[in-house]
C-alpha positions in Angstrom: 0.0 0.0 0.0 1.2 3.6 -0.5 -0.6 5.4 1.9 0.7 4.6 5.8 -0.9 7.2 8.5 1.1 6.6 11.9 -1.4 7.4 14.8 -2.2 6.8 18.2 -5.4 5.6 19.4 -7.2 8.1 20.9 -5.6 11.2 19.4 -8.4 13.6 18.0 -5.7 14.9 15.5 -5.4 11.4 13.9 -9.0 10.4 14.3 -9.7 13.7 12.1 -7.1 12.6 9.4 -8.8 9.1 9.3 -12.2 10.4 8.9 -11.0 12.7 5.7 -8.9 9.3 4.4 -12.2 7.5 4.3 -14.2 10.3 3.4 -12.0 10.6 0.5 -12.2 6.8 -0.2 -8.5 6.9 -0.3 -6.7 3.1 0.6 -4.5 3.7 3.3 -2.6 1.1 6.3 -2.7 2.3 9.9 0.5 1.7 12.1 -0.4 2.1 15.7 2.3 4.1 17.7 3.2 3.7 21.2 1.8 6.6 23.9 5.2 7.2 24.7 7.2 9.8 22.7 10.3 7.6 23.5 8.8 4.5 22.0 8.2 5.9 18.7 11.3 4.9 16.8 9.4 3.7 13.7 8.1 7.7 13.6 11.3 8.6 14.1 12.9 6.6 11.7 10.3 7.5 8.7 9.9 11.6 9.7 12.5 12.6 11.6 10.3 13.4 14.8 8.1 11.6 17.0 4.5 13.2 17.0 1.4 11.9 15.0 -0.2 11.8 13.2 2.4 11.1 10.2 1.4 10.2 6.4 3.9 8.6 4.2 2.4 8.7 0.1 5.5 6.2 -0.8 3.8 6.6 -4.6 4.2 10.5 -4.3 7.5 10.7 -2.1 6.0 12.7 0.3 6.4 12.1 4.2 4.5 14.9 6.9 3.1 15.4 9.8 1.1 18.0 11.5 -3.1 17.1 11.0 -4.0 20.6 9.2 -1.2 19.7 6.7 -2.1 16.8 5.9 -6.0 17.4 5.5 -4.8 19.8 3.1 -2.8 17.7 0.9 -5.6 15.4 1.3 -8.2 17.7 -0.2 -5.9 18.5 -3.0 -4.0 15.5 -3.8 -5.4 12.2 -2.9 -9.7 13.4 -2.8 
């Protein structure tokens, strides 16, 4: 798959980029992260921090994070 969100349960910010994946009807794999910051080495590793939620488009080359930047490229690249 192209699309991976890293979220954490529970986090509004990644429960609002979910709903606007699925609203879009965009395919996408959910990796789970760890509550603690200092667990997240996969986040890390793929965005060079360790906050969520994260969206890697491997198809576009694009890695971000922050939920208002990725609801935009969202809107205007994967809707």
């Amino acid at each position: 798959m192209s699309i991976t969100l890293y979220a954490l349960d529970g986090c509004p910010w990644c429960v609002t980029v979910h709903d606007a994946l699925s609203d879009a009807g965009v395919d996408y794999e959910t990796v789970w992260v760890d509550a603690l910051h200092a667990d997240r080495n996969e986040v890390k590793r793929v965005s060079g921090q360790r906050g969520v939620p994260v969206l890697v488009d491997e198809e576009r080359g694009v890695t971000m994070s922050e939920s208002a930047n990725i609801l935009e490229y969202v809107e205007r690249t994967l809707a």
